[in-house]
C-alpha positions, 0 to 999 in steps of 0.5 A: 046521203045514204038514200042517195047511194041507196038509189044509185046502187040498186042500178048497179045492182039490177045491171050486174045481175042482168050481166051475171045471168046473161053471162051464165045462160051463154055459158051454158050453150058455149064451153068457152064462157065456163071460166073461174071469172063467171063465178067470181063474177056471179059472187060478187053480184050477188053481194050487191044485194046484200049490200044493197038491202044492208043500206035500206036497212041502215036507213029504216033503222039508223035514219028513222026512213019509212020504207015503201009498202013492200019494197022491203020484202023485195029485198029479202026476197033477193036474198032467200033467192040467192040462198036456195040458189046456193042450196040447190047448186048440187042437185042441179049439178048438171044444170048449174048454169041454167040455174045461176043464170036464170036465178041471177035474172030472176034477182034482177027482175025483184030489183026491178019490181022493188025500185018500181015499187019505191017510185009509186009513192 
């Protein structure tokens, strides 16, 4: 059962990153886009993937799972990203969108890579 929403998620997860970022990046070219909502929306993409690693988590240690070589380390690589995104977020004051946009891709592209990597076995 947990695997199962565990496999489910990670969609979830990489497509509302991807909408996170693609979001962020238009914001950055159009005023209009700067909305409360954005951030909002970022937050709780970024929850997803805690959410997402605390399931996987829940499954190696509660289930006694074997997970896939590396596919672990994707995970917590996704959320040491989410938090250099935060630490950064005043010394890119100026570049905030970029940075969230491009940081929220780049936790998509690690969502992607660790379902690769789980498929391969």
């Amino acid at each position: 059962m947990l695997l199962d929403l565990h496999q489910s998620w990670s969609w979830f997860v990489i497509f509302a990153n991807a909408l996170a970022g693609c979001w962020a990046l238009a914001a950055h070219r159009w005023t209009a886009l700067r909305t409360r909502a954005l951030w909002w929306f970022i937050v709780a993409a970024e929850v997803t993937v805690f959410v997402q690693v605390a399931m996987g988590v829940g499954m190696v240690a509660g289930q006694g799972l074997v997970a896939p070589k590396f596919h672990m380390f994707y995970g917590f690589v996704a959320i040491i990203a989410i938090g250099l995104i935060y630490s950064y977020r005043q010394q890119m004051e100026k570049h905030k969108y970029l940075l969230y946009g491009f940081g929220s891709l780049f936790i998509m592209g690690l969502g992607i890579r660790a379902m690769l990597v789980a498929t391969r076995v």
